[in-house]
C-alpha positions in Angstrom: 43.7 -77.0 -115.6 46.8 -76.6 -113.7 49.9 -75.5 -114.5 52.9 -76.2 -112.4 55.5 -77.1 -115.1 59.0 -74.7 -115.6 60.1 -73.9 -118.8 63.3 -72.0 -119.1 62.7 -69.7 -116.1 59.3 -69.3 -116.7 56.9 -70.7 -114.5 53.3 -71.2 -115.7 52.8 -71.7 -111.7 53.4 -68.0 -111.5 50.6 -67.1 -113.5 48.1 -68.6 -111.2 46.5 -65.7 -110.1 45.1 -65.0 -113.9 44.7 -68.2 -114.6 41.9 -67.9 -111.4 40.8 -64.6 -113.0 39.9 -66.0 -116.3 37.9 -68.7 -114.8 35.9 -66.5 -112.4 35.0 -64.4 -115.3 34.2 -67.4 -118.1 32.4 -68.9 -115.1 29.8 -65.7 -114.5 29.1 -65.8 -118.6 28.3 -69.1 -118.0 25.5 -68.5 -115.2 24.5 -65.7 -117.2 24.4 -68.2 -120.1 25.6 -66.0 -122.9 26.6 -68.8 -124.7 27.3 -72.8 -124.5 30.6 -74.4 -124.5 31.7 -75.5 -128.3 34.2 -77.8 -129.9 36.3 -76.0 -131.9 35.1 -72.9 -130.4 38.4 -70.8 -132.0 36.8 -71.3 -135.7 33.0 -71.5 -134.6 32.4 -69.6 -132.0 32.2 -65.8 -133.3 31.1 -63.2 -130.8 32.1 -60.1 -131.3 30.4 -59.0 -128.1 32.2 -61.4 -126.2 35.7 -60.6 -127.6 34.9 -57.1 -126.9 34.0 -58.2 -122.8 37.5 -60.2 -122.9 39.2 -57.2 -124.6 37.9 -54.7 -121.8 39.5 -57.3 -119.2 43.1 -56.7 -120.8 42.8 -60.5 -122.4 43.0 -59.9 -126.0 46.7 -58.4 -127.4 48.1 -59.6 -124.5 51.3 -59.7 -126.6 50.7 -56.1 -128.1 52.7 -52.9 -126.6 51.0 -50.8 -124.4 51.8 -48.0 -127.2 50.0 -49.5 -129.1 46.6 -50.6 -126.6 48.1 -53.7 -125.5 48.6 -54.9 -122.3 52.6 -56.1 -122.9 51.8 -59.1 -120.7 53.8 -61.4 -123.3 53.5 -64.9 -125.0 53.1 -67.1 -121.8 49.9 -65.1 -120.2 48.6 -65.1 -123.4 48.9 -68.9 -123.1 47.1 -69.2 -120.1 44.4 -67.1 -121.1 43.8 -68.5 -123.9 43.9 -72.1 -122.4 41.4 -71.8 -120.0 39.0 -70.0 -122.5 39.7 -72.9 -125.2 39.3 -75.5 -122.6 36.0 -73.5 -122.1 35.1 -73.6 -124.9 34.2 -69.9 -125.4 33.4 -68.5 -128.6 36.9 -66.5 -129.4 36.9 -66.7 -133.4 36.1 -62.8 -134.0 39.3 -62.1 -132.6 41.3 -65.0 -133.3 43.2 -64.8 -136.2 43.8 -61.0 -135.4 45.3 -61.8 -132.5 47.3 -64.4 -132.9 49.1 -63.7 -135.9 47.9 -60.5 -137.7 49.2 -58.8 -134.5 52.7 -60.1 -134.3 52.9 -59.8 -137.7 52.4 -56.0 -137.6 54.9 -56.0 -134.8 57.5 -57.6 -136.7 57.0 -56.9 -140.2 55.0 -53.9 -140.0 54.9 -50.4 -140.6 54.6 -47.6 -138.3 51.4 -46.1 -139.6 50.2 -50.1 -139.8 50.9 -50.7 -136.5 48.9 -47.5 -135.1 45.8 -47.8 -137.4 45.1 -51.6 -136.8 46.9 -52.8 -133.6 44.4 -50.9 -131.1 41.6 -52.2 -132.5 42.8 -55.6 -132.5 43.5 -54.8 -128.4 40.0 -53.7 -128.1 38.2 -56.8 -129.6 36.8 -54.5 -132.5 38.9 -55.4 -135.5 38.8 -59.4 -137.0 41.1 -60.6 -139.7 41.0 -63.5 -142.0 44.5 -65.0 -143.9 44.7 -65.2 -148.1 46.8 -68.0 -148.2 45.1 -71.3 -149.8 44.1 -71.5 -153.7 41.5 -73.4 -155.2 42.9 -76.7 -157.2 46.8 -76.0 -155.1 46.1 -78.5 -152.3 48.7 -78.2 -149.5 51.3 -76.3 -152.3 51.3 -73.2 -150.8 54.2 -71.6 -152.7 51.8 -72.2 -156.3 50.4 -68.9 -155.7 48.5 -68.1 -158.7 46.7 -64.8 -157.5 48.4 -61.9 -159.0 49.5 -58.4 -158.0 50.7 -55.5 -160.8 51.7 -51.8 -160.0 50.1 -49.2 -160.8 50.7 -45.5 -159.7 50.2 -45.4 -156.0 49.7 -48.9 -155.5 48.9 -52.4 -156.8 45.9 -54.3 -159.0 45.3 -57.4 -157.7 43.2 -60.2 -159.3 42.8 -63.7 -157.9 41.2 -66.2 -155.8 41.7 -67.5 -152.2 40.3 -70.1 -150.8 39.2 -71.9 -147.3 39.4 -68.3 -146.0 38.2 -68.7 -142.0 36.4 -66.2 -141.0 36.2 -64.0 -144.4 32.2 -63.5 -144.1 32.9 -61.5 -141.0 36.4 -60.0 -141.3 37.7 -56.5 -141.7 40.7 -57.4 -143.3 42.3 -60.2 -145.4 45.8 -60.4 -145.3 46.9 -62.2 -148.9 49.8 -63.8 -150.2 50.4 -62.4 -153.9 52.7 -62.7 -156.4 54.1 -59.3 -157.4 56.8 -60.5 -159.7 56.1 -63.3 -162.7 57.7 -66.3 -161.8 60.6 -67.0 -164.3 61.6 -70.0 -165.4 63.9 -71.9 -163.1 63.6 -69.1 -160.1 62.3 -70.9 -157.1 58.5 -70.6 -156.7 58.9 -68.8 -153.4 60.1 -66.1 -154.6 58.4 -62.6 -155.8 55.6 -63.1 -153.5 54.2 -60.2 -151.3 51.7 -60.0 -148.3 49.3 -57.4 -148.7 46.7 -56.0 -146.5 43.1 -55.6 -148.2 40.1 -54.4 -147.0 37.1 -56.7 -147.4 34.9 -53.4 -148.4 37.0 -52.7 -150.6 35.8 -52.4 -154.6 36.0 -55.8 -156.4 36.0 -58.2 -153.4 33.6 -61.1 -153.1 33.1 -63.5 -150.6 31.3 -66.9 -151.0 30.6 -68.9 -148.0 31.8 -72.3 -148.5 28.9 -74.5 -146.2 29.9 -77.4 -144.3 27.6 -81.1 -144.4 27.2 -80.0 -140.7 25.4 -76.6 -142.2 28.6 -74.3 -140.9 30.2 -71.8 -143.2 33.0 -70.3 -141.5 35.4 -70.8 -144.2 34.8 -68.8 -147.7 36.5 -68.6 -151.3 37.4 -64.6 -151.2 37.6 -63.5 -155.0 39.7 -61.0 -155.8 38.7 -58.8 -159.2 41.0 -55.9 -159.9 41.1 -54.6 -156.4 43.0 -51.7 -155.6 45.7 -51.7 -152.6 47.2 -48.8 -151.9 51.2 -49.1 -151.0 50.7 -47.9 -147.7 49.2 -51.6 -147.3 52.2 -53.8 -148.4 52.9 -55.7 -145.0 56.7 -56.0 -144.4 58.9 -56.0 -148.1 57.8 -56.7 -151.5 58.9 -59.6 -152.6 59.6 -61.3 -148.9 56.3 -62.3 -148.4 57.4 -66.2 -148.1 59.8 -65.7 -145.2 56.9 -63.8 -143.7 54.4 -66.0 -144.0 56.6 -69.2 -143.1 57.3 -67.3 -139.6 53.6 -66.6 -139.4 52.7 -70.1 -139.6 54.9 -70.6 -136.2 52.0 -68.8 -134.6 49.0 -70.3 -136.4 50.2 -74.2 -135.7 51.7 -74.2 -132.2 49.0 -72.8 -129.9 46.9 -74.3 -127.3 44.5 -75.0 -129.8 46.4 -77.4 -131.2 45.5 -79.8 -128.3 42.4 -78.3 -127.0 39.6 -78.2 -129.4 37.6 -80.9 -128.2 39.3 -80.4 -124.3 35.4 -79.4 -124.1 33.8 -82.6 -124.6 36.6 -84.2 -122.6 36.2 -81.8 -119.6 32.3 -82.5 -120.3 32.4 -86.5 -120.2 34.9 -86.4 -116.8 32.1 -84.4 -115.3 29.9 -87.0 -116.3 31.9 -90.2 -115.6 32.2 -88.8 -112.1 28.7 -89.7 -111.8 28.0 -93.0 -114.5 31.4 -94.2 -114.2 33.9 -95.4 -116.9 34.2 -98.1 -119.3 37.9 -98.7 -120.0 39.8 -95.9 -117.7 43.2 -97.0 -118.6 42.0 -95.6 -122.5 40.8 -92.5 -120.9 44.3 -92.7 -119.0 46.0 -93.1 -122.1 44.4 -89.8 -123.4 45.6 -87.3 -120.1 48.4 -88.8 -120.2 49.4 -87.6 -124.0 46.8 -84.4 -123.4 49.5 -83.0 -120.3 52.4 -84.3 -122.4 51.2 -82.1 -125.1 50.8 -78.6 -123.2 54.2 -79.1 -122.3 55.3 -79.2 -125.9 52.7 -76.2 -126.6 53.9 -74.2 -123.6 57.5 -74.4 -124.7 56.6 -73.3 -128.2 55.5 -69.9 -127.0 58.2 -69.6 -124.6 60.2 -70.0 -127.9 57.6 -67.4 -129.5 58.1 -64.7 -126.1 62.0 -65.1 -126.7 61.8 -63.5 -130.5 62.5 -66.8 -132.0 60.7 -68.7 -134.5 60.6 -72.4 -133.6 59.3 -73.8 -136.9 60.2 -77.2 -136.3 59.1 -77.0 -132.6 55.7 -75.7 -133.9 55.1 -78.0 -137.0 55.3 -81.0 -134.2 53.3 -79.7 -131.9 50.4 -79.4 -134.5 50.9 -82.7 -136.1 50.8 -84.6 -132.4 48.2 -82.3 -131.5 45.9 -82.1 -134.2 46.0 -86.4 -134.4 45.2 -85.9 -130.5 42.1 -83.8 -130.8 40.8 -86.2 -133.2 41.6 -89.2 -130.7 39.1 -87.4 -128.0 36.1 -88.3 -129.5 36.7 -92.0 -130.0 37.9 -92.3 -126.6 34.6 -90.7 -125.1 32.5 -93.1 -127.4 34.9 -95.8 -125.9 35.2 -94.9 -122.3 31.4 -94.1 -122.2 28.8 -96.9 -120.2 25.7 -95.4 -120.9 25.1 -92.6 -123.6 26.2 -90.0 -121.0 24.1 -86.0 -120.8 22.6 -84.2 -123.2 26.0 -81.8 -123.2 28.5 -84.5 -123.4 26.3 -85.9 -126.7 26.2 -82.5 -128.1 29.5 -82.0 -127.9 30.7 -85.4 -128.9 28.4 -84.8 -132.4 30.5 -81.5 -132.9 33.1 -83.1 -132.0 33.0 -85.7 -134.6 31.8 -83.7 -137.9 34.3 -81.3 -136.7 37.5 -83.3 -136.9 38.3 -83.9 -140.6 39.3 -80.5 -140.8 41.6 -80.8 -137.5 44.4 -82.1 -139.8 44.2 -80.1 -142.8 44.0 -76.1 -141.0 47.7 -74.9 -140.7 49.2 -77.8 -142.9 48.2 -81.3 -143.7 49.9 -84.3 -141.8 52.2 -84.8 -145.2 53.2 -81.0 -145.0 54.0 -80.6 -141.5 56.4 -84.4 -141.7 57.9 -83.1 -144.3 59.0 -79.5 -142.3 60.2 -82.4 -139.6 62.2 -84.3 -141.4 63.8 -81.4 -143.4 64.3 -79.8 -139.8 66.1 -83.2 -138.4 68.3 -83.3 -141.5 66.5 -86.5 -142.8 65.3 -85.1 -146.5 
């Protein structure tokens, strides 16, 4: 995919030379054939082995220090790498969430021990993380946080239950929003909540795979029963863990894979409508038009993200635009289509399409994220 756009200064044009890097390296897996291109490929394809290839390449905590094993390349060549691996296809869930946002979050919010123990091993592919944030019966209310946290000597007690947890059957560490202070009546629900860092070996955690009707499970309730965490393992300040969490989300819904989940099947069906030809081309015109129109909104985002600011309004549009897109792609492959197309274009498009009711729910439902617009444009 090319790049030649400005933003601010920055030129994605001057990354070229990774940008070719990365594709000469997913391009020998792919003759070695250590795995397929997937849909959704950020939540379904985990390979530790193959986060651990990309890690020894410098491509995983691009953002991090180099004091801390990163490579300090910053937000933008983080957005190129992880473009062309998305667009790919390539199974980068292991590290995903660890990357990008348990990492800045240590960087911002963390402490110095935090930041030495766990930001290393999330540079070297070897660490995964999953995010406590939903409850069961709370819906898109994320602020009703029911799962509770009470001192004890040298730490907390926490009991509670989180749910559509990705990646929790795998993950070192969950990284929960509690409620360390009893909500009084009136005070705003946002407040007295904490983020704390638990490990998933820890005493009293379950996990339950939550299966999918396409036979995935790679979101989980995580049950919480009187687990210990230590105070060395409150991230950032008791009691701020809203603020913390509302800057996090800047991360989770303004990436690349906002607008490239299916790019897969997309990239799959131009190979073959090179050779079958296509049905209605000014549809599939329609669709690059609004997927370049859309990088252009994501690239600015982590531009935003590089400078130290958090673009929450910036970030909430690009996920609604882009989430509705993604879901778009596989009705205007079935559309644009003349024949039934290759075996990889039909494999995709199924994954494709069992895949995408959950495109607008992950990060914020459509409601959610209209409602951070409007309040952000001064119109609620």
């Amino acid at each position: 995919m090319s790049a030649p756009m400005s933003l601010r200064g920055h030129r994605l044009a001057d990354t070229a030379g990774l940008r070719a890097e990365v594709r000469e390296f997913v391009a020998a897996e792919l003759a070695e054939r250590r795995w397929s291109a997937r849909c959704d490929a950020w939540l379904l394809g985990w390979d530790p082995g193959f986060s651990q290839r990309l890690a020894a390449h410098g491509w995983v905590g691009m953002a991090i220090p180099q004091e801390y094993g990163g490579r300090a390349a910053g937000a933008l060549a983080r957005f190129v790498v992880t473009e062309e691996l998305l667009a790919a296809g390539a199974p980068v869930a292991a590290h995903w969430i660890a990357d990008r946002q348990s990492a800045p979050q240590l960087l911002r919010f963390g402490t110095e021990q935090q930041r030495r123990l766990f930001l290393p091993e999330i540079a070297a592919g070897r660490m995964y993380t999953a995010l406590g944030l939903s409850e069961p019966d709370s819906g898109s209310d994320l602020a009703s946080v029911r799962t509770a946290a009470t001192r004890v000597p040298g730490g907390w007690r926490v009991t509670g239950r989180k749910v559509w947890t990705s990646g929790a059957t795998h993950a070192h560490l969950l990284t929960a929003l509690v409620r360390t202070t009893p909500l009084e009546p009136g005070a705003p629900r946002q407040a007295g909540l904490t983020q704390l860092i638990i490990d998933f070996d820890s005493p009293g955690v379950q996990v339950h795979p939550i299966r999918l009707i396409n036979g995935e499970a790679h979101f989980a309730e995580v049950v919480l029963d009187d687990v210990f965490v230590a105070d060395d393992r409150v991230l950032g300040t008791v009691g701020d863990g809203w603020r913390q969490v509302t800057a996090e989300l800047a991360y989770e819904r303004s990436g690349p894979e906002r607008v490239l989940t299916t790019a897969p099947l997309l990239l799959a069906f131009l190979r073959d409508a090179a050779r079958i030809g296509i049905a209605e081309p000014a549809a599939l015109g329609r669709c690059l038009a609004r997927l370049s129109t859309l990088r252009r909104v994501t690239a600015s985002v982590a531009v935003e993200l590089a400078a130290g600011r958090t673009p929450e309004l910036a970030a909430a549009l690009a996920k609604d635009l882009g989430t509705r897109f993604e879901g778009e792609v596989a009705e205007v492959v079935r559309q644009c289509r003349t024949d039934p197309g290759g075996d990889e274009v039909n494999r995709l498009l199924r994954e494709a399409i069992l895949q995408s009711p959950g495109f607008t729910l992950r990060g914020g439902t459509t409601e959610i994220l209209r409602g951070v617009i409007a309040k952000g444009m001064g119109l609620s």
